[in-house]
PDB file with one MODEL, atoms N, CA, C and O in Angstrom:
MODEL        1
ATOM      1  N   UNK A   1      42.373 -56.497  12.074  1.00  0.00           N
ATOM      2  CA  UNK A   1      40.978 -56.108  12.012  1.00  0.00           C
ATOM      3  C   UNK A   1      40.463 -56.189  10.577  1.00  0.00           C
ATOM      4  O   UNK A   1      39.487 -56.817  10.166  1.00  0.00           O
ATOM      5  N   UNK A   2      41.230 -55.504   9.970  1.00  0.00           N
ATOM      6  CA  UNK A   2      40.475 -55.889   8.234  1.00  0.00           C
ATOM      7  C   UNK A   2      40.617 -57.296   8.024  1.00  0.00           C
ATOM      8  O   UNK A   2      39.703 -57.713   7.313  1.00  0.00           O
ATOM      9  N   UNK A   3      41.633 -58.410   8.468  1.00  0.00           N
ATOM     10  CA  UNK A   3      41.078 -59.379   8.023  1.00  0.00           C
ATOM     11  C   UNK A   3      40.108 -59.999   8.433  1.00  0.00           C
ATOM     12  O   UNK A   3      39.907 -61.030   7.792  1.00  0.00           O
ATOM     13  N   UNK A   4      39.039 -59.705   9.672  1.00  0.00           N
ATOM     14  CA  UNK A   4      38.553 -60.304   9.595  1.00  0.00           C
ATOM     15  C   UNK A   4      36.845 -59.459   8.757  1.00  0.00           C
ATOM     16  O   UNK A   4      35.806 -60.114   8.673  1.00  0.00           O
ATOM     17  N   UNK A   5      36.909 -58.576   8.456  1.00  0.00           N
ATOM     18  CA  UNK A   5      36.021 -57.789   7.766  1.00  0.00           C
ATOM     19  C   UNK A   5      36.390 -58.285   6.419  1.00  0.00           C
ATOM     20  O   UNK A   5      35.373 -58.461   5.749  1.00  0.00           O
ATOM     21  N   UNK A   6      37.494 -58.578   5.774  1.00  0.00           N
ATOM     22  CA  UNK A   6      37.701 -58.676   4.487  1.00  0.00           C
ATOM     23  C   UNK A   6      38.719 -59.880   4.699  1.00  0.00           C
ATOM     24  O   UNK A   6      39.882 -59.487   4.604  1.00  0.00           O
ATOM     25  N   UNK A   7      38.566 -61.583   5.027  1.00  0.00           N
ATOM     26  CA  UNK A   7      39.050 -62.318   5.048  1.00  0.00           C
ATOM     27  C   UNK A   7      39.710 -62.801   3.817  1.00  0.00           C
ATOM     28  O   UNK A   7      40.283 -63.878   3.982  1.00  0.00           O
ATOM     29  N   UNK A   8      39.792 -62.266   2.543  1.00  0.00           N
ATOM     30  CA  UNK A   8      40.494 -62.724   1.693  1.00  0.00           C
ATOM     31  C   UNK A   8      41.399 -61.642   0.922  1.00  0.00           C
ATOM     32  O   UNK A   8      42.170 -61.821  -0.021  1.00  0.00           O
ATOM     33  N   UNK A   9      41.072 -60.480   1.604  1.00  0.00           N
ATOM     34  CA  UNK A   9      41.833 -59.339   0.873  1.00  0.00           C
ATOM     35  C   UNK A   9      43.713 -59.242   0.943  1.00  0.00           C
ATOM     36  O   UNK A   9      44.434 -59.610   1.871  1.00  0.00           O
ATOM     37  N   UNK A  10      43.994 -58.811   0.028  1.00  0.00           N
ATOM     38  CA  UNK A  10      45.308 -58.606  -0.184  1.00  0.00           C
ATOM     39  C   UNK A  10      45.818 -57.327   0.566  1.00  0.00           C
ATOM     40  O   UNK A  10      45.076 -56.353   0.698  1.00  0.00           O
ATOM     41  N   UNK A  11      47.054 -57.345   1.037  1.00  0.00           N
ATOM     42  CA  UNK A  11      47.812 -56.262   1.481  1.00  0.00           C
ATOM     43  C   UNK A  11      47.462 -54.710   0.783  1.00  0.00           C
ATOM     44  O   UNK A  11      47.278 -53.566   1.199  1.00  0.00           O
ATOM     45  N   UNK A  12      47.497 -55.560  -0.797  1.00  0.00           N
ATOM     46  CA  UNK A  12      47.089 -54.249  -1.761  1.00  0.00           C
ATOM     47  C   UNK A  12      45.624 -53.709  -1.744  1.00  0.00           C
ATOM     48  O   UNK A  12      45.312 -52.518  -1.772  1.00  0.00           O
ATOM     49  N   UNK A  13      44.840 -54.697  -1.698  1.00  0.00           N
ATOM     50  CA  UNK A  13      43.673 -54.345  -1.382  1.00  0.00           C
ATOM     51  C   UNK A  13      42.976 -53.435  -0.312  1.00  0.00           C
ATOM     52  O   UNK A  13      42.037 -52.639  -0.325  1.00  0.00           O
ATOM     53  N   UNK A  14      44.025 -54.001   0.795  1.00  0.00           N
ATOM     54  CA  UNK A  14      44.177 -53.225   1.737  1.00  0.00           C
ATOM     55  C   UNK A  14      43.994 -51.571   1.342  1.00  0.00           C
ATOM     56  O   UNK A  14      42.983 -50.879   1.222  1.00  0.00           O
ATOM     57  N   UNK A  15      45.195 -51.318   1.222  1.00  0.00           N
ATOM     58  CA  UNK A  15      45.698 -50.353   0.471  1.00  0.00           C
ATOM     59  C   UNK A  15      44.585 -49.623  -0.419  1.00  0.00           C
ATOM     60  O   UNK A  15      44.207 -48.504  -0.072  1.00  0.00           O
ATOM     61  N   UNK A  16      44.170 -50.100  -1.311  1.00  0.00           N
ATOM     62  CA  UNK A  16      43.329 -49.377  -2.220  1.00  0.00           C
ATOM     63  C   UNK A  16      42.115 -48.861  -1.625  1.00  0.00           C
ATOM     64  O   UNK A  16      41.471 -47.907  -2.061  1.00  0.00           O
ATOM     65  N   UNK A  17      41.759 -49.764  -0.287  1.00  0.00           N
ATOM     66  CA  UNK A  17      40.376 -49.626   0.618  1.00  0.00           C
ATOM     67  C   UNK A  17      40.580 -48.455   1.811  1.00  0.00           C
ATOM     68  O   UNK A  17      39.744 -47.874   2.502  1.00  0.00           O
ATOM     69  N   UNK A  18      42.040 -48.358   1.761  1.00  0.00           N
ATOM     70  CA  UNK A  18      42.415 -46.936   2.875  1.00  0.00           C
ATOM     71  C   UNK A  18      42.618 -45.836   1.986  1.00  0.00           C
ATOM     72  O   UNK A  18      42.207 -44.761   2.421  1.00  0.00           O
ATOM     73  N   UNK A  19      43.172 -45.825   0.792  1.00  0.00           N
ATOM     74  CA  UNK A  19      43.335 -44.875   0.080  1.00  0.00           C
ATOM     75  C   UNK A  19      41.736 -44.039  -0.191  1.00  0.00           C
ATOM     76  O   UNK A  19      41.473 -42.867   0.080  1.00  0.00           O
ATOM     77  N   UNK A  20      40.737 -45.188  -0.872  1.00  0.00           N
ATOM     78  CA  UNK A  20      39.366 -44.617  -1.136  1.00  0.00           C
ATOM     79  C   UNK A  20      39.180 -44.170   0.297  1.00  0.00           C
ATOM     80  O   UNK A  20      38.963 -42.964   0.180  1.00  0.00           O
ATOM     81  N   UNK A  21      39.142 -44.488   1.663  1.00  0.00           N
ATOM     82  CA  UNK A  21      38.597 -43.371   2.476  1.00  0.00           C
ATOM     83  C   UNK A  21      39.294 -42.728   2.992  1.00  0.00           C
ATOM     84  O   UNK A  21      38.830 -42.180   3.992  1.00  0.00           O
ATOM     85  N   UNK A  22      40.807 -42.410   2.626  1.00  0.00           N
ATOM     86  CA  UNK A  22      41.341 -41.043   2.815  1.00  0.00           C
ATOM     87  C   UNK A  22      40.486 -40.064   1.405  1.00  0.00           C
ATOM     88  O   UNK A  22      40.550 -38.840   1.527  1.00  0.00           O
ATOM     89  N   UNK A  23      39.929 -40.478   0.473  1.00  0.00           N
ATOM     90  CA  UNK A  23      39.429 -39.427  -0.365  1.00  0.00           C
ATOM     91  C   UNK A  23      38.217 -39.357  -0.077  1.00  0.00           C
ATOM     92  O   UNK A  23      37.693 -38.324  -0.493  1.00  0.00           O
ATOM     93  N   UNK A  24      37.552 -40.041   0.471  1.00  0.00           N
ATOM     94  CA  UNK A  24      36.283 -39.999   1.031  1.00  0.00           C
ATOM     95  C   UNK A  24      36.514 -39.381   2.510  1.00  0.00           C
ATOM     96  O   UNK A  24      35.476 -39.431   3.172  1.00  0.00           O
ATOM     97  N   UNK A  25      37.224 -39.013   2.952  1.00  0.00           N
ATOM     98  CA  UNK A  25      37.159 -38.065   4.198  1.00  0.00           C
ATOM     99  C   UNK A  25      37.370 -36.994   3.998  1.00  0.00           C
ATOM    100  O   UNK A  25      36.593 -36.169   4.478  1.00  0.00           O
ATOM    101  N   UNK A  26      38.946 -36.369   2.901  1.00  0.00           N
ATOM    102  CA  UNK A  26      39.136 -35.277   2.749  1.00  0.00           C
ATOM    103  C   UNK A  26      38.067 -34.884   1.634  1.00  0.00           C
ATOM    104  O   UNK A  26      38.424 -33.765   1.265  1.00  0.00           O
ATOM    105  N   UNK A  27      36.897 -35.264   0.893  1.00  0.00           N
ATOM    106  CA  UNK A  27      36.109 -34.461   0.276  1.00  0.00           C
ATOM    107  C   UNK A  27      34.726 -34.525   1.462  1.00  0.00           C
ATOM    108  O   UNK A  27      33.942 -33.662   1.066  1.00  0.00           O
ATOM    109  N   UNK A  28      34.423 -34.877   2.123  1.00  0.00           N
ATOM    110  CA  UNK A  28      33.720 -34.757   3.507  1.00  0.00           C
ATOM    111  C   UNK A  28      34.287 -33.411   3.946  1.00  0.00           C
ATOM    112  O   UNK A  28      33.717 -32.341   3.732  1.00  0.00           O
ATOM    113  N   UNK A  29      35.381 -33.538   4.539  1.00  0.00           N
ATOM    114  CA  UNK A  29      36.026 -31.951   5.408  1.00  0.00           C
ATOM    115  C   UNK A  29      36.134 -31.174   3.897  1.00  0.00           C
ATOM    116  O   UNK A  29      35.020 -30.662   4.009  1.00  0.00           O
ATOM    117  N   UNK A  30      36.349 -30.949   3.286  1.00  0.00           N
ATOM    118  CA  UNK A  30      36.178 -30.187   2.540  1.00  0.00           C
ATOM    119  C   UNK A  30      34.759 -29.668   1.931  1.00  0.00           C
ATOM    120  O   UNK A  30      34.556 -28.641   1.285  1.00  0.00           O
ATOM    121  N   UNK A  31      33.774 -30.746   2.353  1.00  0.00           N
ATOM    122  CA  UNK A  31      32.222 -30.010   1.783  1.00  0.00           C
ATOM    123  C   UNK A  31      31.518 -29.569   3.424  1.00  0.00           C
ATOM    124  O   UNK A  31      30.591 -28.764   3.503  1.00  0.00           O
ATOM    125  N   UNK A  32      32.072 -30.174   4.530  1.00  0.00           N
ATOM    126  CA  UNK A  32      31.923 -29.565   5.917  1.00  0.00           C
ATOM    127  C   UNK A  32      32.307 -28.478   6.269  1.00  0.00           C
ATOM    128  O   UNK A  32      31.858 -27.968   7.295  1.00  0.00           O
ATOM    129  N   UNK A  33      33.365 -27.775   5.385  1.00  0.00           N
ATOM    130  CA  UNK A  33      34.297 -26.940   5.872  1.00  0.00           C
ATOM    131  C   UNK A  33      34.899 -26.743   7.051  1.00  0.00           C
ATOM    132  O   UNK A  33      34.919 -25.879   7.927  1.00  0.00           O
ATOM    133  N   UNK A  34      35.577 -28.200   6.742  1.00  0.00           N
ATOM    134  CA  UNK A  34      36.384 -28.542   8.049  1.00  0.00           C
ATOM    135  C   UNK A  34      37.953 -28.353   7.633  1.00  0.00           C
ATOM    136  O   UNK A  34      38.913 -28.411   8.402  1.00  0.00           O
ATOM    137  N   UNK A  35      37.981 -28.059   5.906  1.00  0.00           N
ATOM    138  CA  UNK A  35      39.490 -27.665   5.724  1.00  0.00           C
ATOM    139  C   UNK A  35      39.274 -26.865   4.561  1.00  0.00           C
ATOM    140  O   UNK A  35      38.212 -27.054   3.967  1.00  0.00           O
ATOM    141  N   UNK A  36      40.108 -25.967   4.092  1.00  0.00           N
ATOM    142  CA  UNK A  36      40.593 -25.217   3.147  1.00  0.00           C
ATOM    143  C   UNK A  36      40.906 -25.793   2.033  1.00  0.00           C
ATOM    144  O   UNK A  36      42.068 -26.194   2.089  1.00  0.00           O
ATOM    145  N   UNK A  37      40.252 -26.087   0.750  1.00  0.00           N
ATOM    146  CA  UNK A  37      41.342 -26.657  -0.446  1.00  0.00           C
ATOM    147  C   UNK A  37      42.649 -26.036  -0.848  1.00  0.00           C
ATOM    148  O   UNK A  37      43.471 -26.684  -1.496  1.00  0.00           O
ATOM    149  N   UNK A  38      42.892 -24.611  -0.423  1.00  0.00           N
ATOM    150  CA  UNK A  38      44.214 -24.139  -0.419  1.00  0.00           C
ATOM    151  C   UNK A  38      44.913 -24.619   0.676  1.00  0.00           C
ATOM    152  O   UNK A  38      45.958 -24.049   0.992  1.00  0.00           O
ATOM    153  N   UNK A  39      44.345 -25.979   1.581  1.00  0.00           N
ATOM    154  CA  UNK A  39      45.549 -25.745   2.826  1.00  0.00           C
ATOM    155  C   UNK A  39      46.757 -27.330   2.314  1.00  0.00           C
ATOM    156  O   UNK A  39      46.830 -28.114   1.367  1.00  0.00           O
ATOM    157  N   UNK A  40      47.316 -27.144   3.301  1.00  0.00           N
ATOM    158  CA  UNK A  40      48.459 -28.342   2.966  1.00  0.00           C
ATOM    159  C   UNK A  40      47.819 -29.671   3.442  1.00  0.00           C
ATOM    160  O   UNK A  40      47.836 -30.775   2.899  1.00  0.00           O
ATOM    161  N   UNK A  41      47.384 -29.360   4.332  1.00  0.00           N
ATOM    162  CA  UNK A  41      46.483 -30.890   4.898  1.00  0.00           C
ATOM    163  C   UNK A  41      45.926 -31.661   4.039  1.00  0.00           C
ATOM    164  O   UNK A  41      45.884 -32.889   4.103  1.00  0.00           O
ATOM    165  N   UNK A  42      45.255 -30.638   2.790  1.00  0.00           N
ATOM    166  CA  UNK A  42      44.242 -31.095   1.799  1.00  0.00           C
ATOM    167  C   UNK A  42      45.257 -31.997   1.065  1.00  0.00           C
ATOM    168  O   UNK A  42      45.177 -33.217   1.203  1.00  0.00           O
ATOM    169  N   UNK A  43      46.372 -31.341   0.156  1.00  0.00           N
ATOM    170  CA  UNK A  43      46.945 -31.664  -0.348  1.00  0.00           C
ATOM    171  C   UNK A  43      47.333 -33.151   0.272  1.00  0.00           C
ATOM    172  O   UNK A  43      46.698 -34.164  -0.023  1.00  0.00           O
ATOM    173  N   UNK A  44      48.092 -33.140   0.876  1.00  0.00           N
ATOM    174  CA  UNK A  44      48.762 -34.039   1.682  1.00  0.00           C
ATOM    175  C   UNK A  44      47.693 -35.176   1.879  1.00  0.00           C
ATOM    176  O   UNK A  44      48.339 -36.221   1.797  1.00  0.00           O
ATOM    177  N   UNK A  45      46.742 -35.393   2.037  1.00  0.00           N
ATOM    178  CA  UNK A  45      45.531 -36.443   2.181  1.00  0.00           C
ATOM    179  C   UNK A  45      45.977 -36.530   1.191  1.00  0.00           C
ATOM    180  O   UNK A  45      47.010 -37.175   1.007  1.00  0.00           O
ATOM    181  N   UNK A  46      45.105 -35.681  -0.096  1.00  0.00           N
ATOM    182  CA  UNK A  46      45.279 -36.330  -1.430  1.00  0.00           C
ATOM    183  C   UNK A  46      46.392 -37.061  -1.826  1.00  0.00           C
ATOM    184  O   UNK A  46      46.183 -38.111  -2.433  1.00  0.00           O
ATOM    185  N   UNK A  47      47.744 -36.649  -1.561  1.00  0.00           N
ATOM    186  CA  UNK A  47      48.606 -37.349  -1.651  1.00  0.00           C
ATOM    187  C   UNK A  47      48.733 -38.580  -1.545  1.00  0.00           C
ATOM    188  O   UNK A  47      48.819 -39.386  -2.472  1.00  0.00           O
ATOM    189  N   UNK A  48      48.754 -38.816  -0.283  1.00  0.00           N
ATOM    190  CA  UNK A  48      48.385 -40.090   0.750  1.00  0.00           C
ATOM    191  C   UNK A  48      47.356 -41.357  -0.151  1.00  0.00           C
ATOM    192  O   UNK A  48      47.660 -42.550  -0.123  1.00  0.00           O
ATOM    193  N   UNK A  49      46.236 -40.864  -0.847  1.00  0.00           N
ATOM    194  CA  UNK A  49      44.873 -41.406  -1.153  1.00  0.00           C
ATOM    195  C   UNK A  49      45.439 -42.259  -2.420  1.00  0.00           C
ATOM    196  O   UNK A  49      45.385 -43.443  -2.753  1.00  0.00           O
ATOM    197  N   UNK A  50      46.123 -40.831  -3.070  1.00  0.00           N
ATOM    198  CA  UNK A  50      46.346 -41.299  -4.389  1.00  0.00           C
ATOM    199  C   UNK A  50      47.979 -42.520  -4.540  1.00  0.00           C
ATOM    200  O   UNK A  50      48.235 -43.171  -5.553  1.00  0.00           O
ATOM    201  N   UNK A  51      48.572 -42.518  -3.637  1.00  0.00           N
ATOM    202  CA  UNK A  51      49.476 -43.229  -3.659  1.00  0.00           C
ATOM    203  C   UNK A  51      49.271 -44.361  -2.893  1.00  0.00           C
ATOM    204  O   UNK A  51      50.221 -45.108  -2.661  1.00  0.00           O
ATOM    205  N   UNK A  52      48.593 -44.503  -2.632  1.00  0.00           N
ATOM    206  CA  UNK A  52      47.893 -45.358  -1.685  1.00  0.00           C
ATOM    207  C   UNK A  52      47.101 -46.532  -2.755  1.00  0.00           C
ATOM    208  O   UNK A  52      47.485 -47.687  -2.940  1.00  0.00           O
ATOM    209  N   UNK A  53      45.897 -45.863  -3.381  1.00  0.00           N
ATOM    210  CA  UNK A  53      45.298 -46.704  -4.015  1.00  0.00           C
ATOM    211  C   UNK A  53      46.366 -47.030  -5.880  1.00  0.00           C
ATOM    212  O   UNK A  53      46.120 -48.053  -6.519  1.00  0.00           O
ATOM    213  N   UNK A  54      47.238 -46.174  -6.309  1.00  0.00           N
ATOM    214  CA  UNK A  54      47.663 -46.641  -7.283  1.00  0.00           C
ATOM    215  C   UNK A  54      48.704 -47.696  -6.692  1.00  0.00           C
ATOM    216  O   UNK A  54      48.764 -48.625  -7.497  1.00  0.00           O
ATOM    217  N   UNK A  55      49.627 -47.942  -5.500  1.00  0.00           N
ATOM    218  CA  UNK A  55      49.718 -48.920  -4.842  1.00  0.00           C
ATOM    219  C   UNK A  55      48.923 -50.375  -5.236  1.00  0.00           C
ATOM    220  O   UNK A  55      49.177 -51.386  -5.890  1.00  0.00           O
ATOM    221  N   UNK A  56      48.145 -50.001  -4.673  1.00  0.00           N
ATOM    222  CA  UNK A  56      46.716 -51.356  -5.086  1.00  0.00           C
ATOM    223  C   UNK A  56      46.963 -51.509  -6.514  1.00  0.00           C
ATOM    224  O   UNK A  56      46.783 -52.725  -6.592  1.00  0.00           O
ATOM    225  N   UNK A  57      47.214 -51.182  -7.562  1.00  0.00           N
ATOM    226  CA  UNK A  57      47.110 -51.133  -8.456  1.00  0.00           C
ATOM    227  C   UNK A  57      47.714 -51.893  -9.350  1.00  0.00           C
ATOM    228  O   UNK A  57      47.306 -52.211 -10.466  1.00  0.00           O
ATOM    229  N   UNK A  58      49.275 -52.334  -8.513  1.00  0.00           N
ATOM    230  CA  UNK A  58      50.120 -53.039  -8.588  1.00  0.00           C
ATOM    231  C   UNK A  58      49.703 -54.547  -8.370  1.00  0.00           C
ATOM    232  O   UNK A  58      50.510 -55.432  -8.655  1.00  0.00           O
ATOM    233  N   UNK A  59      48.550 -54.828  -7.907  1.00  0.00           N
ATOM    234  CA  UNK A  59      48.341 -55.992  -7.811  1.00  0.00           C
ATOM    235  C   UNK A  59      47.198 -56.465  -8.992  1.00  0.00           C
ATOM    236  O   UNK A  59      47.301 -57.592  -9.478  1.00  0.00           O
ATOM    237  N   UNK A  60      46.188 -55.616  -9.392  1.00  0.00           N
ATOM    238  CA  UNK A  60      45.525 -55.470  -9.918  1.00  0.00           C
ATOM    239  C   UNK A  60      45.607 -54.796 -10.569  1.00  0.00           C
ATOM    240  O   UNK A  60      44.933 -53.889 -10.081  1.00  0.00           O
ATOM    241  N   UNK A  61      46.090 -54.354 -11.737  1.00  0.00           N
ATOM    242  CA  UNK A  61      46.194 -53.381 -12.973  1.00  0.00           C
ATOM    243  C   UNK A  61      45.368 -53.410 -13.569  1.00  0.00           C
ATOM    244  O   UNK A  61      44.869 -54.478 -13.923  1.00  0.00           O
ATOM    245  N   UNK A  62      44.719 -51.784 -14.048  1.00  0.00           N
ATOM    246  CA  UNK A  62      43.411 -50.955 -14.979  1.00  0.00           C
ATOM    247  C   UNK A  62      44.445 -49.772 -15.411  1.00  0.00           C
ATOM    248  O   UNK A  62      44.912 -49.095 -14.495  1.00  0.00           O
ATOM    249  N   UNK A  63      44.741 -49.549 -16.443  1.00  0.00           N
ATOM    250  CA  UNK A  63      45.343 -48.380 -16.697  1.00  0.00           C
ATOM    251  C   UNK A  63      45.055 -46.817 -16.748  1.00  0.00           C
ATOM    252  O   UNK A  63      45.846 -45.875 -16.720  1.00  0.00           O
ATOM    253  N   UNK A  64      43.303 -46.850 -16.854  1.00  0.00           N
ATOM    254  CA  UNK A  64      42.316 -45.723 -16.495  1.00  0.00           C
ATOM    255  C   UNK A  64      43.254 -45.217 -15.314  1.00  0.00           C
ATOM    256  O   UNK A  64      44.085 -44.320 -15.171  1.00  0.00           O
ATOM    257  N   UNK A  65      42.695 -46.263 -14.516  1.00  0.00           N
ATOM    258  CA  UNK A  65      42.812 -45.833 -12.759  1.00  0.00           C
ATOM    259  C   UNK A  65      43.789 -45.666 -12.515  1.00  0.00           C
ATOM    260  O   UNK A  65      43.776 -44.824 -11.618  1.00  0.00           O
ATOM    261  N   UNK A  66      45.370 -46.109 -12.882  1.00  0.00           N
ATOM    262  CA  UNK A  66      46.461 -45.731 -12.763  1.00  0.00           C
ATOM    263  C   UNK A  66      46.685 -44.215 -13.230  1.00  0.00           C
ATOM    264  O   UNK A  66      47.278 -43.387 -12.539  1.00  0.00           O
ATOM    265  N   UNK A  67      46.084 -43.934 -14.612  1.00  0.00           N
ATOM    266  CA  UNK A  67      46.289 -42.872 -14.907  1.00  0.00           C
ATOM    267  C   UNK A  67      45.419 -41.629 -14.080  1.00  0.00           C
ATOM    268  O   UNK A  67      45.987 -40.574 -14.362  1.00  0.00           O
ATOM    269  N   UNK A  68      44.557 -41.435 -13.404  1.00  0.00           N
ATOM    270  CA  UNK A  68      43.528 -40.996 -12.524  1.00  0.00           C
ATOM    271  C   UNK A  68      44.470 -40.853 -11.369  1.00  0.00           C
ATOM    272  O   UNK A  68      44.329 -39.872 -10.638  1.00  0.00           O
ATOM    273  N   UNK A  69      45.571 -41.865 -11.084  1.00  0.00           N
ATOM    274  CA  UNK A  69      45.428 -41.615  -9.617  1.00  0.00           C
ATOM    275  C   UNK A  69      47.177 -40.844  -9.805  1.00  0.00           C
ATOM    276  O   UNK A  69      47.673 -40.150  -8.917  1.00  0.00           O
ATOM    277  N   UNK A  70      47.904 -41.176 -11.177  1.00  0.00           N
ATOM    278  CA  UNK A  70      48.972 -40.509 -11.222  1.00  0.00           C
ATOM    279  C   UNK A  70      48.875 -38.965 -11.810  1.00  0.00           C
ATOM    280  O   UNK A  70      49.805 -38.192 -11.580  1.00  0.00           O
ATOM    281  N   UNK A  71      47.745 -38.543 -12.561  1.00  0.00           N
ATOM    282  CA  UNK A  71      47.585 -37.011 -11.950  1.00  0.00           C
ATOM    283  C   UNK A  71      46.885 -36.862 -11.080  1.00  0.00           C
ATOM    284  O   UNK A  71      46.695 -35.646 -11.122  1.00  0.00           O
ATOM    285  N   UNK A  72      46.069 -37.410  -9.896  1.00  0.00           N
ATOM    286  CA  UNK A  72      45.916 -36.531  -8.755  1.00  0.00           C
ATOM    287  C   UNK A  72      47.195 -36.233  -7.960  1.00  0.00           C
ATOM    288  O   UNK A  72      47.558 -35.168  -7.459  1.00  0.00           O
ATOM    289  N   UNK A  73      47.973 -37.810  -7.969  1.00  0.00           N
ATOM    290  CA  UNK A  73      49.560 -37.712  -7.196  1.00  0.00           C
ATOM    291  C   UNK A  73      50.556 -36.151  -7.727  1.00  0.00           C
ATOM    292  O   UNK A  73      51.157 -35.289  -7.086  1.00  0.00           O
ATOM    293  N   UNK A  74      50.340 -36.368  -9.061  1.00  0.00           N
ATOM    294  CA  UNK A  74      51.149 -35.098  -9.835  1.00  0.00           C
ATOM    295  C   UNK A  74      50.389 -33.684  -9.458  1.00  0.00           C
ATOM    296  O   UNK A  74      51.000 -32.697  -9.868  1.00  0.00           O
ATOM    297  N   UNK A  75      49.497 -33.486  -8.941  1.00  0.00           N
ATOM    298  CA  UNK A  75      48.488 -32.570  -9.196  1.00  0.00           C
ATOM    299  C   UNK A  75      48.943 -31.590  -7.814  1.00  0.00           C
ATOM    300  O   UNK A  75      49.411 -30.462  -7.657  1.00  0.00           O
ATOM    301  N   UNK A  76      48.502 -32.749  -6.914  1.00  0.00           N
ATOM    302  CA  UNK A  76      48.418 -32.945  -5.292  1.00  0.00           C
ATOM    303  C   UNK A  76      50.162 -32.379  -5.085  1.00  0.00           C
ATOM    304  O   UNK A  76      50.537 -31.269  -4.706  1.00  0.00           O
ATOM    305  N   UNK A  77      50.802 -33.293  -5.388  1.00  0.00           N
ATOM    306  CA  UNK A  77      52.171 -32.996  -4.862  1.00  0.00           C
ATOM    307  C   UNK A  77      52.384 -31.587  -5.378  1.00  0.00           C
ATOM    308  O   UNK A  77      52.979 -30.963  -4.499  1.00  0.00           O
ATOM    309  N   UNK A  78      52.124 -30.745  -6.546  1.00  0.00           N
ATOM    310  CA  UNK A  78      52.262 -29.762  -6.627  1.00  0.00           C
ATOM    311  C   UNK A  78      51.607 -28.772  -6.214  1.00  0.00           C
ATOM    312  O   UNK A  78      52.144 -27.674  -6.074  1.00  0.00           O
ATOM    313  N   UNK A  79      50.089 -29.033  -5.896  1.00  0.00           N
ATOM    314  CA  UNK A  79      49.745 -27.961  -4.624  1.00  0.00           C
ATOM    315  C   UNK A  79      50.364 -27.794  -3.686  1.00  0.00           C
ATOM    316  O   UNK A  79      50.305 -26.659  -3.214  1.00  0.00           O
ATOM    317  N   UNK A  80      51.200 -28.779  -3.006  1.00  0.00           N
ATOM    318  CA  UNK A  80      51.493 -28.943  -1.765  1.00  0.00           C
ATOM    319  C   UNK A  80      52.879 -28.492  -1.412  1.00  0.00           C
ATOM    320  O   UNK A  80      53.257 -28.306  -0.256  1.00  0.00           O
ATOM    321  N   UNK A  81      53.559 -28.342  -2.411  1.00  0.00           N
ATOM    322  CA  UNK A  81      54.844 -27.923  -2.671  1.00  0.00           C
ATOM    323  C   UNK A  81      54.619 -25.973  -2.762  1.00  0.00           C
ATOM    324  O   UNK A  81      55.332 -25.096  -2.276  1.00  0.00           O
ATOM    325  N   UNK A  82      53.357 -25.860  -3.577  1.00  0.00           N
ATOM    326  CA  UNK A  82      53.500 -24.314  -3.532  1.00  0.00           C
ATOM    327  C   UNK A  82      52.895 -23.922  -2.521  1.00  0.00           C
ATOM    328  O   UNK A  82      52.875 -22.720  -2.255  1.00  0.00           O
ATOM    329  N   UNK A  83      52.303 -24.796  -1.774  1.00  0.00           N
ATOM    330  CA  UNK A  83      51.569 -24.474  -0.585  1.00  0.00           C
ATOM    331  C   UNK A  83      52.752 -23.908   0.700  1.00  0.00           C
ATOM    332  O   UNK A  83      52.779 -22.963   1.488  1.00  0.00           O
ATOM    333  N   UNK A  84      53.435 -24.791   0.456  1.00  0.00           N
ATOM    334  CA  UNK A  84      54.826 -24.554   1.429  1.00  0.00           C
ATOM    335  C   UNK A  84      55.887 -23.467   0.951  1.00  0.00           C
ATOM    336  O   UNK A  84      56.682 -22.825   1.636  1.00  0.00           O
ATOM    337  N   UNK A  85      55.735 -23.453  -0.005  1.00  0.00           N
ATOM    338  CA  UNK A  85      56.610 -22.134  -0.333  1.00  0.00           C
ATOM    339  C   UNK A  85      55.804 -21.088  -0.072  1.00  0.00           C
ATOM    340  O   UNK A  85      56.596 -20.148  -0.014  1.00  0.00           O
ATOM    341  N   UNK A  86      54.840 -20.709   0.101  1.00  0.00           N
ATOM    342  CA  UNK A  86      53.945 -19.518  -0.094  1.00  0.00           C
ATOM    343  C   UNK A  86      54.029 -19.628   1.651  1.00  0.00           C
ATOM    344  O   UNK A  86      54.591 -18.633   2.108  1.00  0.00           O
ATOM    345  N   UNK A  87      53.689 -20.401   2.479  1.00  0.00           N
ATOM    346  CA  UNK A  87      52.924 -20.761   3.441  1.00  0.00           C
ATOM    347  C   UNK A  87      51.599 -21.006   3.821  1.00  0.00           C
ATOM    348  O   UNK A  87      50.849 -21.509   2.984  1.00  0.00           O
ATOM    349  N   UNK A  88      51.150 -20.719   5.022  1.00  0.00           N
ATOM    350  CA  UNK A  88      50.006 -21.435   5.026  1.00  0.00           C
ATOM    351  C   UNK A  88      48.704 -20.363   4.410  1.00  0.00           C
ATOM    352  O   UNK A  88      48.967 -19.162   4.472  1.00  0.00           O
ATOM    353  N   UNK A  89      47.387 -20.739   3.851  1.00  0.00           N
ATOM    354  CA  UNK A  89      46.775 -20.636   3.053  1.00  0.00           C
ATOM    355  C   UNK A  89      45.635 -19.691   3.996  1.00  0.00           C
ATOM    356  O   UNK A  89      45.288 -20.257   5.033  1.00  0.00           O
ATOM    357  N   UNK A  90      45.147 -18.601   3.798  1.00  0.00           N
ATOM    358  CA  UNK A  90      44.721 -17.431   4.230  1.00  0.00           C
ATOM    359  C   UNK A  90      42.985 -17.903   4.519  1.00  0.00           C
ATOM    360  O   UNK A  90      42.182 -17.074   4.947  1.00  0.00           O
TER     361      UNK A  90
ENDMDL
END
């Protein structure tokens, strides 16, 4: 299906185009209040988004954006880690 919406895009491209709307959904449910920024879900998108599009990145290198998307990854994974130790978010 994406190829034929995006007939010349790369695997990575791919990638970088699912990552932007996993962050474009979880800041949607999050201004809907359809999720908690303390919950794990949140985290875990972010996760997902940010490893996702620095992925892409690999094909196309900007070092900004690498660096952007390796502290949300660093950021994210550590909410999500204390999220689970604590449990779920009140």
């Amino acid at each position: 299906m994406a190829q034929n919406l995006f007939p010349h895009a790369t695997l990575f491209e791919v990638a970088g185009m699912v990552g932007f709307f996993c962050y474009v959904t979880n800041y949607l449910r999050l201004t809907f209040n359809r999720v908690s920024s303390a919950s794990r879900s949140y985290f875990a998108l972010n996760i997902i988004a940010s490893a996702l599009v620095l992925a892409s990145l690999t094909a196309n290198f900007n070092l900004p954006a690498a660096m952007l998307q390796s502290f949300w990854l660093v950021v994210s994974t550590l909410g999500f880690g204390l999220r689970s130790r604590r449990g779920p978010a009140t």
